[in-house]
C-alpha positions as CSV (number, residue, x, y, z in Angstrom):
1,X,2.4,-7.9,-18.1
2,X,3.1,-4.6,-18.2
3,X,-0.6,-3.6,-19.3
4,X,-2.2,-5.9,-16.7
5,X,0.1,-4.1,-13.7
6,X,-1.6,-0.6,-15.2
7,X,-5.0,-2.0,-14.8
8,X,-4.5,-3.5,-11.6
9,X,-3.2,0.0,-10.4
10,X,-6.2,1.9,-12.2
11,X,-8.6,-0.4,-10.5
12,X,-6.6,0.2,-7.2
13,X,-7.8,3.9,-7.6
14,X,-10.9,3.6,-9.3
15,X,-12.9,0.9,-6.9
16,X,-13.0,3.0,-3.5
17,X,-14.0,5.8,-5.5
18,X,-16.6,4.0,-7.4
19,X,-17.9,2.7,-3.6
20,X,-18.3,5.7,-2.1
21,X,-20.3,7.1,-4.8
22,X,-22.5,4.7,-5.9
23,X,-23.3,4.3,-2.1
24,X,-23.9,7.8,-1.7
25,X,-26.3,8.4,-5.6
26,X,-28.0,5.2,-3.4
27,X,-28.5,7.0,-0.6
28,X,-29.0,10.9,-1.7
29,X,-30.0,10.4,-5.2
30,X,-33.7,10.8,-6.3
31,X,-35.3,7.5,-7.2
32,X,-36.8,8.7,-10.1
33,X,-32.8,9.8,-11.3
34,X,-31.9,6.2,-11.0
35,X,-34.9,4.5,-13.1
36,X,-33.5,7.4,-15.5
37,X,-32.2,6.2,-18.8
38,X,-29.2,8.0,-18.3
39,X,-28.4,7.1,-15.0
40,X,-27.8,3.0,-17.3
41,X,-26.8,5.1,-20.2
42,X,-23.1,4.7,-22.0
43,X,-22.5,8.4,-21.1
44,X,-23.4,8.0,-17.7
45,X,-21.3,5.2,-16.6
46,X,-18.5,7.0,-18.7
47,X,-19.0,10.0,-16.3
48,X,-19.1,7.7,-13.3
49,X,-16.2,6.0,-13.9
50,X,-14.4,9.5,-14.3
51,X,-16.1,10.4,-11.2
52,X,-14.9,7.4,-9.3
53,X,-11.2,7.5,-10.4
54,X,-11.3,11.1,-9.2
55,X,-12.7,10.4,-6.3
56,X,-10.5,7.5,-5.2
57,X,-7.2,9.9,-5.4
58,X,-9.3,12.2,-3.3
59,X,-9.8,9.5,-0.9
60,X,-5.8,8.7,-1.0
61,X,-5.2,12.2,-0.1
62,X,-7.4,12.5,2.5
63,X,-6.3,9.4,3.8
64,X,-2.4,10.9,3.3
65,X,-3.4,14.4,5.0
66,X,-6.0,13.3,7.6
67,X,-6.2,9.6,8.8
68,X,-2.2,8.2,8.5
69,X,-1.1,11.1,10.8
70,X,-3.2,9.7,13.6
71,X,-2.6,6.0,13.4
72,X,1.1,5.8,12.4
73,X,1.7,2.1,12.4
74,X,-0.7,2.6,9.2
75,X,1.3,4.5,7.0
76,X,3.3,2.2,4.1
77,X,6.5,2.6,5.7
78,X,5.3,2.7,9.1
79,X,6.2,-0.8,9.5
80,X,10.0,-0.5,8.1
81,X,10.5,1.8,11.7
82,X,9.7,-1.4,13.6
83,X,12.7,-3.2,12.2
84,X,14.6,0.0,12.3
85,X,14.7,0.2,16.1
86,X,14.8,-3.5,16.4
87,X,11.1,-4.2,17.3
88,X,11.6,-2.7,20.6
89,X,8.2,-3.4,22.1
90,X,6.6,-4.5,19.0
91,X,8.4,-8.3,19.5
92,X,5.3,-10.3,18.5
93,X,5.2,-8.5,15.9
94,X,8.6,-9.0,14.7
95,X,8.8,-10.3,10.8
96,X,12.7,-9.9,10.2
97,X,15.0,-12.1,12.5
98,X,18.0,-10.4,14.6
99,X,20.3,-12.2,12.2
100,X,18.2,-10.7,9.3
101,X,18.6,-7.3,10.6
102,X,22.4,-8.0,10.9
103,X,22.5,-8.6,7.2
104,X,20.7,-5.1,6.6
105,X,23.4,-3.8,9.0
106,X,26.4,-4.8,6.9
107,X,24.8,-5.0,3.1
108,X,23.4,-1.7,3.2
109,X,26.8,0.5,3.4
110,X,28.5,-2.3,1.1
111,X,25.9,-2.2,-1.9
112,X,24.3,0.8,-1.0
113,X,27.0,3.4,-0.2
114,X,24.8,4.3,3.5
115,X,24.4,2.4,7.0
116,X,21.1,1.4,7.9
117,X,19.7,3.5,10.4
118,X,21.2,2.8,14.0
119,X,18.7,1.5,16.7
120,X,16.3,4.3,18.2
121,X,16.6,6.7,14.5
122,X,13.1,8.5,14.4
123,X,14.0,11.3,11.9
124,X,11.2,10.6,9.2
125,X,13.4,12.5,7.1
126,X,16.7,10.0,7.7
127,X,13.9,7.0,7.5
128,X,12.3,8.4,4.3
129,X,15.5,8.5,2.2
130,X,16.5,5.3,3.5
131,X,13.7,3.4,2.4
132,X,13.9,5.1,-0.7
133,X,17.3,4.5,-1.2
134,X,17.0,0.4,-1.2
135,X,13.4,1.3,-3.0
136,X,15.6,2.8,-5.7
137,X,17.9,-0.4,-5.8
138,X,15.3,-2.9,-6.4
139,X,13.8,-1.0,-9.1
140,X,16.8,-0.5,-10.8
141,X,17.3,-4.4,-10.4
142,X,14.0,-4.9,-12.0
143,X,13.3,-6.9,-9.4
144,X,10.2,-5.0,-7.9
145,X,6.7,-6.2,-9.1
146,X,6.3,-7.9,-5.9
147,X,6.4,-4.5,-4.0
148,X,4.0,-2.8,-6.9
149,X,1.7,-5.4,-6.4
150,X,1.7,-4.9,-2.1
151,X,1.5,-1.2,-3.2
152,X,-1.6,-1.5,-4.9
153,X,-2.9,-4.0,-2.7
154,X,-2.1,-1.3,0.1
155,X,-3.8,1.8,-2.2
156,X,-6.9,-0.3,-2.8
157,X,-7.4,-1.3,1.0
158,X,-6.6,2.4,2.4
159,X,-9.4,3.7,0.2
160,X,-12.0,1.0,0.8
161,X,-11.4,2.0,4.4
162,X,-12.1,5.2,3.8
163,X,-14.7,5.0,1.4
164,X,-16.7,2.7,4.4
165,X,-16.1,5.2,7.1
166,X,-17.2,8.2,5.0
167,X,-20.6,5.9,3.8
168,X,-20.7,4.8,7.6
169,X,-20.8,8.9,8.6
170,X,-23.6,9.8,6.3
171,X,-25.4,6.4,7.6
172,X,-25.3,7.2,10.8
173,X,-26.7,10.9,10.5
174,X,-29.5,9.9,8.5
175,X,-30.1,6.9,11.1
176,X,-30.3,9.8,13.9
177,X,-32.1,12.0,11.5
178,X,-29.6,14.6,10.8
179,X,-30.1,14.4,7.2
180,X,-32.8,13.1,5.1
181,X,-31.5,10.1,2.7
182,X,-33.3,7.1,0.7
183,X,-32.5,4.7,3.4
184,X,-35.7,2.8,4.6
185,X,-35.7,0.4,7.2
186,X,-32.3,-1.2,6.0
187,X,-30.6,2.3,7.6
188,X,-28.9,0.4,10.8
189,X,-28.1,-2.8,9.1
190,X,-26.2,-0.9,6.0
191,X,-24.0,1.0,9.1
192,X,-23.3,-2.0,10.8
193,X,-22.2,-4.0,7.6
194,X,-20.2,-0.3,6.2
195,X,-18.4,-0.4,9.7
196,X,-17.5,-4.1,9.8
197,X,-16.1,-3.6,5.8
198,X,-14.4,-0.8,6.9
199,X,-12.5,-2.4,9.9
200,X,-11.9,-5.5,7.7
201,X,-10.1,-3.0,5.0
202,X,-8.8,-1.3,7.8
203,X,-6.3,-4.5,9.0
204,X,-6.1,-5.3,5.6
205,X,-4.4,-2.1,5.4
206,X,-2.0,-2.9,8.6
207,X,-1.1,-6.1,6.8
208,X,0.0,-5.0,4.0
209,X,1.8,-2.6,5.1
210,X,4.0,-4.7,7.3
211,X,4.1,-7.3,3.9
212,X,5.6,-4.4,2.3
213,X,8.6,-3.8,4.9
214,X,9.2,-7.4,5.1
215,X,8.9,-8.3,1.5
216,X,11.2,-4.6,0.6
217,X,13.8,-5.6,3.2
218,X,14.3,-9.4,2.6
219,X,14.1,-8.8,-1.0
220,X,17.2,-6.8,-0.9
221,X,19.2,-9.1,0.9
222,X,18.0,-12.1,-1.8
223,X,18.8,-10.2,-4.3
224,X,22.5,-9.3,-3.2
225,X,22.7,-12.5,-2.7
226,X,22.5,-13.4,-6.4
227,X,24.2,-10.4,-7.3
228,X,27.2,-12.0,-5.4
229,X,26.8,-15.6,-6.5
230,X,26.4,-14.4,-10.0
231,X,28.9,-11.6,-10.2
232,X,32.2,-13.9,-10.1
233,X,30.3,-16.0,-13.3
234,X,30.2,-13.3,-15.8
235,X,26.4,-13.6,-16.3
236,X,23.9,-11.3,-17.0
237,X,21.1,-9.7,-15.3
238,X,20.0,-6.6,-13.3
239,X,22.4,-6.1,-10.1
240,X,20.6,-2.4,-8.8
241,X,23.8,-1.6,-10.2
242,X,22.7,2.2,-10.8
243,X,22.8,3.7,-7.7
244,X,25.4,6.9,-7.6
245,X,28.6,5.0,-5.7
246,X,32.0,4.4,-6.6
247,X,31.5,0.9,-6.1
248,X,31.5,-2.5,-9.1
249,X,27.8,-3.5,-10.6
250,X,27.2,-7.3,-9.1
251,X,25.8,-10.1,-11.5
252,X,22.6,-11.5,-12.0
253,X,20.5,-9.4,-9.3
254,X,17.2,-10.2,-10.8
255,X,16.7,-14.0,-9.6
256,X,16.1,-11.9,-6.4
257,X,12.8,-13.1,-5.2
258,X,10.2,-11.9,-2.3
259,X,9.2,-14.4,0.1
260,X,5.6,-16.0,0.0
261,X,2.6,-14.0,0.5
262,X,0.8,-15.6,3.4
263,X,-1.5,-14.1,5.9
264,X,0.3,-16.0,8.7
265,X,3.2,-13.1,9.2
């Protein structure tokens, strides 16, 4: 399981990357250095794979520095503000009930050791360690793959997003004749369909970050929940029971499970 998580993460990294530039060797590349031998060679998609797994961090630090500054529901935790200040003026979005976010209220100073953040927070700062802090719970729980998997889902999405509005760019300039590219006649259909990819990736990306909020959140209740039921029974299991607090380990934390994955939230 452990090896199949790795890959899943690799290829997470490694596919926006290998996007970009094999739509921009398509585009800017000679033709006669794609009939090459090398170009099929096993050296050559060694090097292109190496290529595209550097490239995809690239993208996720652009994407980081540049493009979740401006859009800030984007961002991973983005979403988890929302239910901070109670969904005020984001109610159909809502995807944690008011009696939900009363649980968070009282579970997070009794398991955690801190009160959730009190309606209207907006210190990042306050938010950040927070998150981090139930983040850190779940892990040690070992009750987490469900978030690794939204997180990869998220790291994949963000840079096909950004890999399609970087191919749409260069599209567009050699549709207006900015730059000279291998493009042909199939210049403005290629932008149209790079900019419709990239929008799809693009709520893709807004999905999964709320997923993640909900799924972390509700999560942490469910598995306090077992901690409790299974903490007067003696049995075993990870309770998140690691976190620096003078406070008793619960029981069997780990039957903690995230709820559904379904595109209807």
């Amino acid at each position: 399981m452990r090896n199949i998580r790795i890959f899943v993460e690799f290829a997470s990294v490694v596919m926006p990357g290998a996007v970009l530039l094999l739509m921009l060797t398509l585009l800017f590349a000679p033709r006669e250095w794609l009939g090459s031998e090398f170009a099929s060679s096993g050296v050559g998609i060694a090097m292109g794979l190496v290529f595209s797994f550097a490239a995809g961090h690239l993208l996720q630090g652009f994407g980081q520095v540049a493009i979740e500054p401006i859009w800030r529901r984007v961002p991973m935790r983005a979403a988890a503000e929302w239910a901070v200040n109670r969904f005020t003026g984001r109610e159909k979005q809502r995807y944690l009930t008011n009696e939900q976010i009363a649980l968070l209220e009282v579970h997070y100073p009794m398991k955690l050791g801190i009160p959730f953040p009190t309606e209207g927070t907006r210190d990042e700062a306050t938010l950040e360690s927070t998150l981090a802090h139930a983040e850190a719970y779940l892990y040690s729980a070992k009750v987490s793959e469900r978030l690794d998997d939204l997180i990869a889902d998220y790291k994949l999405n963000k840079g096909l997003f950004l890999a399609f509005l970087l191919i749409s760019v260069a599209l567009l300039t050699s549709a207006v004749g900015l730059i000279e590219a291998n493009t042909g006649k199939w210049t403005w259909a290629a932008w149209m369909a790079s900019v419709v990819a990239g929008v799809s990736s693009f709520m893709r990306m807004d999905y999964y970050s709320r997923k993640y909020s909900q799924t972390l959140f509700l999560q942490l209740l469910s598995t306090m929940a077992s901690s409790r039921e299974g903490g007067g029974r003696g049995e075993g299991g990870g309770a998140g029971g690691v976190m620096p607090m003078g406070m008793g380990r619960g029981g069997a934390g780990a039957r903690g499970q995230a709820p559904p994955d379904d595109d209807t939230t």
